[in-house]
ZADO-1210 file (C-alpha; in nm, 4 decimals, padded with zeros to 6 digits):
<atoms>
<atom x="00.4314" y="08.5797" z="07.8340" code="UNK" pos="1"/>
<atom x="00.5388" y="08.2043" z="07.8571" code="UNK" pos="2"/>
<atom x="00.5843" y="08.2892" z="08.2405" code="UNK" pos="3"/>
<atom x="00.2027" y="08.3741" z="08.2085" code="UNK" pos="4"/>
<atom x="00.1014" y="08.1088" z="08.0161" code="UNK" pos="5"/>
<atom x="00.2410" y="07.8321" z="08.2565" code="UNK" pos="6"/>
<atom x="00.1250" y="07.9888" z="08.5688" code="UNK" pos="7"/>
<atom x="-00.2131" y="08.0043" z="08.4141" code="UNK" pos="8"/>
<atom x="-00.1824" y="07.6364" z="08.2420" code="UNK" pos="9"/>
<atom x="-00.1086" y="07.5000" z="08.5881" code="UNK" pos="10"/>
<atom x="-00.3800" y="07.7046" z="08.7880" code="UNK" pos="11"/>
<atom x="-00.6286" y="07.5556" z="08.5561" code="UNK" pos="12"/>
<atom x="-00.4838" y="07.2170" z="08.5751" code="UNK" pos="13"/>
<atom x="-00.5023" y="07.2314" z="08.9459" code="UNK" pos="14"/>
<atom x="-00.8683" y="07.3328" z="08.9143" code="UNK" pos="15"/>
<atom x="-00.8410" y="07.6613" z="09.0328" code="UNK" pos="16"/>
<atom x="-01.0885" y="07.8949" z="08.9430" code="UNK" pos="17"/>
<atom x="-00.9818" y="08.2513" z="08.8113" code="UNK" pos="18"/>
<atom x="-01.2364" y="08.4019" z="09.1034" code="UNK" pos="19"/>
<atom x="-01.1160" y="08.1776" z="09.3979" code="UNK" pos="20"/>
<atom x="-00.8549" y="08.2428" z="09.6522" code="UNK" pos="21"/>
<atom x="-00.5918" y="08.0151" z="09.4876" code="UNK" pos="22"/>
<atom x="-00.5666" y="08.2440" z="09.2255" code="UNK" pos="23"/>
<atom x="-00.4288" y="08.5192" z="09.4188" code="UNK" pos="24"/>
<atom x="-00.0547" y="08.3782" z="09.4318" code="UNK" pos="25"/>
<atom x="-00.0978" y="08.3045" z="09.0488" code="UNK" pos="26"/>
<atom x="-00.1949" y="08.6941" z="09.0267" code="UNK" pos="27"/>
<atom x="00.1219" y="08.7990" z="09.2695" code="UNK" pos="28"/>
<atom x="00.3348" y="08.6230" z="09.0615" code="UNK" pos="29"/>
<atom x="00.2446" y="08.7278" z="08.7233" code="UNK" pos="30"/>
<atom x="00.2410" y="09.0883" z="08.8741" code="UNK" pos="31"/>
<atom x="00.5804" y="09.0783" z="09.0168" code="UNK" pos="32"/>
<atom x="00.7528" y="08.9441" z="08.7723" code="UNK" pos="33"/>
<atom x="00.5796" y="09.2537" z="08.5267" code="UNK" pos="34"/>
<atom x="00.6745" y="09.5004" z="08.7980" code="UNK" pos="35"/>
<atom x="01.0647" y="09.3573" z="08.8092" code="UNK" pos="36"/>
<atom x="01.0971" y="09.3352" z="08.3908" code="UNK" pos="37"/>
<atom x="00.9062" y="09.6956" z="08.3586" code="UNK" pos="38"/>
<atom x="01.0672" y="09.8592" z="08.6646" code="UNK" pos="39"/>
<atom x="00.7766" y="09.9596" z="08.7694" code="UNK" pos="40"/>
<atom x="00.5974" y="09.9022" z="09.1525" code="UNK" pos="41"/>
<atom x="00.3048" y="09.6123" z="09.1517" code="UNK" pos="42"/>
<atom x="-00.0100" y="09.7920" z="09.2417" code="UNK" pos="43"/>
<atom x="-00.3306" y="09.8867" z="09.1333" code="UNK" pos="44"/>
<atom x="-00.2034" y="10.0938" z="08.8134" code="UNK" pos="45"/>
<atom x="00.0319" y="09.8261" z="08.7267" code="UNK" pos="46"/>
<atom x="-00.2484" y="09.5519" z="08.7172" code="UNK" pos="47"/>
<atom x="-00.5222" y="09.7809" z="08.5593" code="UNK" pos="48"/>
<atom x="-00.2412" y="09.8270" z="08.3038" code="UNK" pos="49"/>
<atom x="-00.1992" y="09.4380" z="08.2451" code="UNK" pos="50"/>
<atom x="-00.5599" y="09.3788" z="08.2332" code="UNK" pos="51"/>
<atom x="-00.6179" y="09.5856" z="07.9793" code="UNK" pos="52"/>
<atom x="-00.2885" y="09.4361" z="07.7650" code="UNK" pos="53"/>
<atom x="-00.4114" y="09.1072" z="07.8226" code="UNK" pos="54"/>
<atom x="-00.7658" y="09.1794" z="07.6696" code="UNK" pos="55"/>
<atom x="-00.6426" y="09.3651" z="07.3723" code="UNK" pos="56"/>
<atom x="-00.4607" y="09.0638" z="07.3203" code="UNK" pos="57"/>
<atom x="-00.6830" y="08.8024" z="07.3182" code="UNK" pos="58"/>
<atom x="-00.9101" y="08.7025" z="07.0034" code="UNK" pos="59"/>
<atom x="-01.2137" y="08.4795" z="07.1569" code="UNK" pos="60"/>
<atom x="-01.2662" y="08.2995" z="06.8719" code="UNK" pos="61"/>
<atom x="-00.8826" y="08.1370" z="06.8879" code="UNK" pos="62"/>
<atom x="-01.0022" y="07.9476" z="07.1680" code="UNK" pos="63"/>
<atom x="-01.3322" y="07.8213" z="07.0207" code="UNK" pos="64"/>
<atom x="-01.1015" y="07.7691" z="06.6948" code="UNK" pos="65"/>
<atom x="-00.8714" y="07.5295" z="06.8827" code="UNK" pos="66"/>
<atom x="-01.1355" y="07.3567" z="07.0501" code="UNK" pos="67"/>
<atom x="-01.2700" y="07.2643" z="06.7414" code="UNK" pos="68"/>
<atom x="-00.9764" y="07.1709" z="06.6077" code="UNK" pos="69"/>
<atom x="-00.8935" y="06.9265" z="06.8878" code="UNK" pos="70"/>
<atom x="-01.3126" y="06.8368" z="06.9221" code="UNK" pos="71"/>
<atom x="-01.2967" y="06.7705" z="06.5329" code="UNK" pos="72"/>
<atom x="-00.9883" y="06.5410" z="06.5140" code="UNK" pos="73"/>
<atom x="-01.0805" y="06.3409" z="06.8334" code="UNK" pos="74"/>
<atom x="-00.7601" y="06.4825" z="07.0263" code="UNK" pos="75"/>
<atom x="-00.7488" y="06.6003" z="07.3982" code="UNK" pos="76"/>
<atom x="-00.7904" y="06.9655" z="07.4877" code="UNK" pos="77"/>
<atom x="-00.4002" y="07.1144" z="07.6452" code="UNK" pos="78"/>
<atom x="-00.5245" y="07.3394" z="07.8311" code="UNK" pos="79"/>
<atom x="-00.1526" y="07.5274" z="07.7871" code="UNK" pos="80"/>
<atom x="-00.2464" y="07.6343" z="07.4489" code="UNK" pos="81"/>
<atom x="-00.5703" y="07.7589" z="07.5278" code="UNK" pos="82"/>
<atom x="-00.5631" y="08.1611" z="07.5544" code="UNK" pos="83"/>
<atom x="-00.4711" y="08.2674" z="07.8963" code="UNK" pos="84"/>
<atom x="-00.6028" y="08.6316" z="07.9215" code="UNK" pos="85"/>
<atom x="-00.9418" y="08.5588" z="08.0225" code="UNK" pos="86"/>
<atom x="-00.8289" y="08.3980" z="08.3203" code="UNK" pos="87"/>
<atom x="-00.5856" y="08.6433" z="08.4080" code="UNK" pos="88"/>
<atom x="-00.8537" y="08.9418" z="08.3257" code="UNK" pos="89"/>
<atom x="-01.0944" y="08.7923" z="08.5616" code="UNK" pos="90"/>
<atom x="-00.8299" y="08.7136" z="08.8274" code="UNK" pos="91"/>
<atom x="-00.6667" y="09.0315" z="08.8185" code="UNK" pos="92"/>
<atom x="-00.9973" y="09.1809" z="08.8301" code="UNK" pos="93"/>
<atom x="-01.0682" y="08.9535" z="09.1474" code="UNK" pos="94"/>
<atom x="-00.7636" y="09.0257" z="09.3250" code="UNK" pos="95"/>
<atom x="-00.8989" y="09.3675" z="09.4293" code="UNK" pos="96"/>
<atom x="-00.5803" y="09.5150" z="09.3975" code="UNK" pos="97"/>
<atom x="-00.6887" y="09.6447" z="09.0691" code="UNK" pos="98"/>
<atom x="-00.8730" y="09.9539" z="09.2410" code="UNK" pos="99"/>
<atom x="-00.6919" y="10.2654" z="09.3530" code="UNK" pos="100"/>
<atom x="-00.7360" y="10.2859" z="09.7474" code="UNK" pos="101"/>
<atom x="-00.8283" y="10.6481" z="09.8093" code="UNK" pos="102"/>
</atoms>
C-alpha cells in the first residue's frame, strides 16, 4: 500500500487527473506490482478485484476529517496523506481493462 500511496501522491502532484491518459502508467504500475506480490496475472479480474479492496477500504469522511484538520489549524493540505482509493477506483475503472473482453 505505500507503493500505492506514492504513485497516487505523485500523480496528483503532477496534476494528473484519475480519468486522463497519464493515469494509465500509474494504473500499470499499481497492477503489476499486485499481480507479482499475489502471483496472480494483471487483467481485468485482477483490477475488478483491487477496485473493490480499495473501496472497502476507504472511509470518505477521513479525507474531509483531515482537511479540516489542516483547514482548521491554518496548515497546507499533503496531498500524500489524503486517501488514495478514490483515485485509484476511478482510474482503474478508466483504464478499461477492468471489463472482461468476451
Amino acid at each position: 500500500m505505500p507503493f500505492v500511496r506514492e504513485a497516487v501522491a505523485t500523480a496528483r502532484k503532477a496534476g494528473t487527473a484519475a480519468d486522463s491518459a497519464g493515469a494509465g502508467p500509474v494504473v500499470d504500475s499499481v497492477a503489476e506490482r499486485f499481480a507479482a506480490a499475489l502471483g496472480h496475472a494483471d487483467g481485468p479480474e485482477l483490477r475488478r478485484w483491487m477496485a473493490q479492496v480499495f473501496e472497502a477500504g476507504h472511509d470518505p469522511l477521513v479525507e474531509r476529517y483531515w482537511r479540516l484538520v489542516w483547514t482548521v489549524n491554518d496548515w497546507r493540505i499533503v496531498d500524500g496523506h489524503l486517501p488514495f482509493q478514490p483515485w485509484m477506483i476511478e482510474a482503474l475503472a478508466r483504464s478499461g481493462r477492468t471489463e472482461s473482453s468476451s
